[in-house]
Residue, then its C-alpha position, 0 to 999 in steps of 0.5 A: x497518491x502514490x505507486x511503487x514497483x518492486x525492484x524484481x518488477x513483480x509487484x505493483x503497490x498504488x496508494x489512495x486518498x482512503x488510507x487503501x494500498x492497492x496491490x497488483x500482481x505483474x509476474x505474468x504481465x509481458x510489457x512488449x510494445x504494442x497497441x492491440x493488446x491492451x490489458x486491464x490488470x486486476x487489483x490481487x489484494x487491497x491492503x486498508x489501513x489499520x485502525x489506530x489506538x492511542x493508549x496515551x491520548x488522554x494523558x498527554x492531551x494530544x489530538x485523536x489520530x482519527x480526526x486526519x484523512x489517512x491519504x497515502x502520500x508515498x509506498x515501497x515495495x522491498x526488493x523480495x516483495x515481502x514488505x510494503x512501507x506506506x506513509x500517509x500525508x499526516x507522516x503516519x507509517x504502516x509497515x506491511x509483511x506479507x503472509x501465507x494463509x494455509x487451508 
């Protein structure tokens, strides 16, 4: 598993062992020292792994990408907090760009 901090420090991405990005909202987060005010920060967003579909598969006999656990090996956070990269232990990648969903 792995955790990322953007640079600007406002976005934290965790990864887990269920192909899951865990996504954490920082900005209003103030990191002063001290022991009687410790938070418990919410998860903002989950991020789950998207479903993998091989057109090729039958062809070039190779495995079903589905028969390996996806386990979050390594994330990044782009500097902008726009992007998110997350590699799986299997060398899968997933580039994630965020959106604005308008109501």
């Amino acid at each position: 598993m792995s955790c990322s901090v953007g640079l600007d420090g406002k976005l934290l991405a965790c990864g887990d062992d269920k192909g899951s990005v865990w996504i954490y909202n920082l900005e209003d987060i103030s990191f002063k020292c001290s022991t009687r005010d410790s938070k418990i920060i919410n998860v903002n967003s989950v991020l789950k792994w998207p479903k993998l579909h091989d057109s090729y598969l039958k062809k070039k006999k190779k495995l079903e990408v589905d028969v390996y656990d996806i386990v979050i090996a390594k994330c990044a956070v782009h500097y902008s907090g726009n992007y998110l990269v997350a590699v799986t232990n299997n060398n899968f990648v997933c580039l994630y760009k965020k959106s604005t969903v308008k109501k």
